[in-house]
C-alpha positions as CSV (number, residue, x, y, z in Angstrom):
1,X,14.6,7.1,-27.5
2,X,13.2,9.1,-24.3
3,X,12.0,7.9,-21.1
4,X,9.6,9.4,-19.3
5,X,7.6,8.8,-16.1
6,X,4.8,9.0,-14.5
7,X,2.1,7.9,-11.5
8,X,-1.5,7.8,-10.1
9,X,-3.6,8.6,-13.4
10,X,-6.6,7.2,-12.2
11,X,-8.1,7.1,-15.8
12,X,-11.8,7.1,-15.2
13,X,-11.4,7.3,-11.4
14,X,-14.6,10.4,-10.3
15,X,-13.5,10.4,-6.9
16,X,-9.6,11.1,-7.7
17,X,-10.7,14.6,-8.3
18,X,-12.0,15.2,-5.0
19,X,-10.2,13.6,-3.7
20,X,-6.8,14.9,-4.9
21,X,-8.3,18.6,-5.8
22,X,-7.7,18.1,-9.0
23,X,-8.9,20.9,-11.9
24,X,-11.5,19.1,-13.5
25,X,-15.4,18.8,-13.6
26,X,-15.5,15.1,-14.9
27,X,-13.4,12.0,-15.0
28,X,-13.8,12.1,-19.1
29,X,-12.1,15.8,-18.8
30,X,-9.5,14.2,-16.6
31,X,-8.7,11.5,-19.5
32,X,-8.8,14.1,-22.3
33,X,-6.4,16.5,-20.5
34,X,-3.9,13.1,-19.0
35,X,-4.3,11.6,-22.7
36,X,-3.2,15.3,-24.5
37,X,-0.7,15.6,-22.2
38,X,1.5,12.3,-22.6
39,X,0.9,12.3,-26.7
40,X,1.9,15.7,-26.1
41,X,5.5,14.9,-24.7
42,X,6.0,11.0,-25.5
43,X,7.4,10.6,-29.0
44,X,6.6,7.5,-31.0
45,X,9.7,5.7,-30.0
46,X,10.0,6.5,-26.4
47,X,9.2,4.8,-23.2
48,X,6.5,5.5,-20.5
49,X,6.6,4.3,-17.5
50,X,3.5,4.3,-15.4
51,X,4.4,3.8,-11.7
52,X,0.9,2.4,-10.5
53,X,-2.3,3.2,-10.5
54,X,-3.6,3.3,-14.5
55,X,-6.9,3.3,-13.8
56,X,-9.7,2.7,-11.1
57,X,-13.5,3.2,-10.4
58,X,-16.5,1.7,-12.1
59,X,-15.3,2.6,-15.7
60,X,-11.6,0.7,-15.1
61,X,-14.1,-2.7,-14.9
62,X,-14.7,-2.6,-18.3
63,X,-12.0,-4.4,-19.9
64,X,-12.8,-2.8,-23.2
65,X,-13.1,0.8,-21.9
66,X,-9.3,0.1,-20.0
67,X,-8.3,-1.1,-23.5
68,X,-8.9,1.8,-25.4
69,X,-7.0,4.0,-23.5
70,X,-4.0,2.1,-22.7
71,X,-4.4,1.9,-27.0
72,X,-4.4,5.9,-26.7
73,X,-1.3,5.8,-24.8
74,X,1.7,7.1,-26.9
75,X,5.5,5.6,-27.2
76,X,7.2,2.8,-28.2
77,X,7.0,0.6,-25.2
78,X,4.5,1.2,-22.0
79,X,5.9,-0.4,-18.7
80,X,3.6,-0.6,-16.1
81,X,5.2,-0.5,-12.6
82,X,2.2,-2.1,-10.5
83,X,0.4,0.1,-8.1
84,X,-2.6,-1.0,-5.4
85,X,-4.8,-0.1,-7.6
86,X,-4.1,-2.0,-11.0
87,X,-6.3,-4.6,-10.7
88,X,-7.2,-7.7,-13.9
89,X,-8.4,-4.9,-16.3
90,X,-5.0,-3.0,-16.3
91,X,-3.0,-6.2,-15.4
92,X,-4.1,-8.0,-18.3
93,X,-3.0,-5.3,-21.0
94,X,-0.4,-5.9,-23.4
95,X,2.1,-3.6,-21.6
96,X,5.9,-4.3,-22.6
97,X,6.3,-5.0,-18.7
98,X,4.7,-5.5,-15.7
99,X,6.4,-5.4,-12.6
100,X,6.1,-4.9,-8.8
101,X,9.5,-3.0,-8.9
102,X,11.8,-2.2,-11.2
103,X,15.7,-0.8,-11.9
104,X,16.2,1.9,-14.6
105,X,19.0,3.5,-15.9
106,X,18.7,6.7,-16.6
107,X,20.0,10.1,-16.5
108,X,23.7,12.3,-16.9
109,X,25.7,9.0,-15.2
110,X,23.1,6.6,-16.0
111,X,22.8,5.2,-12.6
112,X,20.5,2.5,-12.0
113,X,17.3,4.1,-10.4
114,X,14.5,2.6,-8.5
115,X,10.9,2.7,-9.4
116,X,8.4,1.5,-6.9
117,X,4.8,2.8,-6.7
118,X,5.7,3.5,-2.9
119,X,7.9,5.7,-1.3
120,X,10.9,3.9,-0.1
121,X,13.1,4.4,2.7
122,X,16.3,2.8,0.8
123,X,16.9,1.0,-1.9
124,X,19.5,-1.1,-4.2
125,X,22.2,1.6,-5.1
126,X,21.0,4.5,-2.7
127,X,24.0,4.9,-0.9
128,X,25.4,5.7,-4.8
129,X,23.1,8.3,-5.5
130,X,20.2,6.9,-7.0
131,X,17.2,7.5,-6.5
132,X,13.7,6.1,-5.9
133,X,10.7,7.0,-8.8
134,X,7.5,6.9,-6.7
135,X,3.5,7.8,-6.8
136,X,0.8,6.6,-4.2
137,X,1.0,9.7,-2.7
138,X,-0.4,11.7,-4.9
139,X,0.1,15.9,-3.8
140,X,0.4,14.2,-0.2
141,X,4.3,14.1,-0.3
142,X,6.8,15.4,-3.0
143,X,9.4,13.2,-1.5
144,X,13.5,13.6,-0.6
145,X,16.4,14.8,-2.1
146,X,17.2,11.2,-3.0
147,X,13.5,10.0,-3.6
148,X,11.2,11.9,-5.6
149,X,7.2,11.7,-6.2
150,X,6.2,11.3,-10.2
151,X,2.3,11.1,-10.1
152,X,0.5,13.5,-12.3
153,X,-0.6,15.7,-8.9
154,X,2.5,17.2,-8.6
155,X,3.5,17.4,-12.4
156,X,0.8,19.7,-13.6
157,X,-0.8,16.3,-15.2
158,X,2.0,15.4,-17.3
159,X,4.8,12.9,-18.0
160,X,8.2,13.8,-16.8
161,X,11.9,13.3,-17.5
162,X,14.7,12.3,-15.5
163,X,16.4,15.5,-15.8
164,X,13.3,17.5,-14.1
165,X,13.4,14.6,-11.9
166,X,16.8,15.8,-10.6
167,X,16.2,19.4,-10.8
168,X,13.3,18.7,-8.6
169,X,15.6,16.4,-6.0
170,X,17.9,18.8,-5.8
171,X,15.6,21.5,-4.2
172,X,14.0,18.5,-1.8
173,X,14.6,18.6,1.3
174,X,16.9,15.6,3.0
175,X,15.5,12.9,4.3
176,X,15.5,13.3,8.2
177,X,16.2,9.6,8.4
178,X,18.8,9.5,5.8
179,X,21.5,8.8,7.8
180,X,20.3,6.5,10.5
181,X,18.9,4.1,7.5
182,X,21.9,4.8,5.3
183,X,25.0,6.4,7.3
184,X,27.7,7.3,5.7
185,X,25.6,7.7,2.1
186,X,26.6,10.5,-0.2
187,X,23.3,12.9,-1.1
């Protein structure tokens, strides 16, 4: 069993690809190409975590258009980290959790790692090198060395692993806050 990650979808959501410059003429191309990509990468007995922000816009109303394609999503189990813009339609999907926050283990020392559809400043086991799994942003922000961005924007529209994850960390830069929030804190 895999995990993999992910953020700020927007199935159906037009404006996302204005708004976010993303490569597409239509929110149905969007879908197609988000959809491809996660059967693509997520086996059937791996985990996907979505870190906020499933779906939006007029088409995430319909509670039977939502359905069918959280029913198109691949994997095992399908977490559902809760983002500002998951609203009844998303919320009330038969996700194998649904959580404001949540603690993941995962990776080479299988720390316990942080996902939040925010960035965060610091979190529960920072100061021991984990790290914090956030969207929201979308290509805004690709985060710190110690807190890294996961939505689809800067991902090329696919699911990731935790080994990217830390590949990416590592060429972040360091928070310029770090150490007043955190002194002392290894990176």
């Amino acid at each position: 069993m895999k995990k993999w990650y992910t953020a700020d979808t927007h199935f159906g959501h037009k404006n996302i690809i204005n708004h976010c410059n993303r490569p597409f003429e239509s929110a149905d191309e969007m879908d197609a190409v988000l959809l491809k990509n996660l059967r693509e990468a997520v086996g059937p007995e791996d985990q996907l975590w979505i870190i906020g922000d499933f779906a939006f816009g007029r088409k995430a109303k319909n509670k039977e258009w939502v359905r069918s394609i959280f029913d198109q999503l691949p994997g095992a189990e399908k977490h559902l980290v809760v983002g500002n813009h998951d609203k009844d339609s998303v919320l009330e999907l038969p996700w194998t959790s649904i959580t404001d926050t949540a603690a993941v283990q995962d990776g080479s020392e299988k720390k316990w790692h942080t996902l939040y559809h925010y960035p965060l400043i610091t979190w529960n086991n920072a100061r021991r090198g984990s790290l914090n799994l956030f969207g929201h942003v979308h290509n805004n922000w690709p985060g710190s060395r110690n807190s890294v961005n996961v939505g689809v924007d800067l991902w090329d529209f696919k699911p990731v692993q935790f080994s990217e994850i830390e590949k990416r960390a590592a060429t972040l830069p360091i928070n310029p806050i770090w150490a007043t929030v955190e002194p002392g804190a290894v990176l």
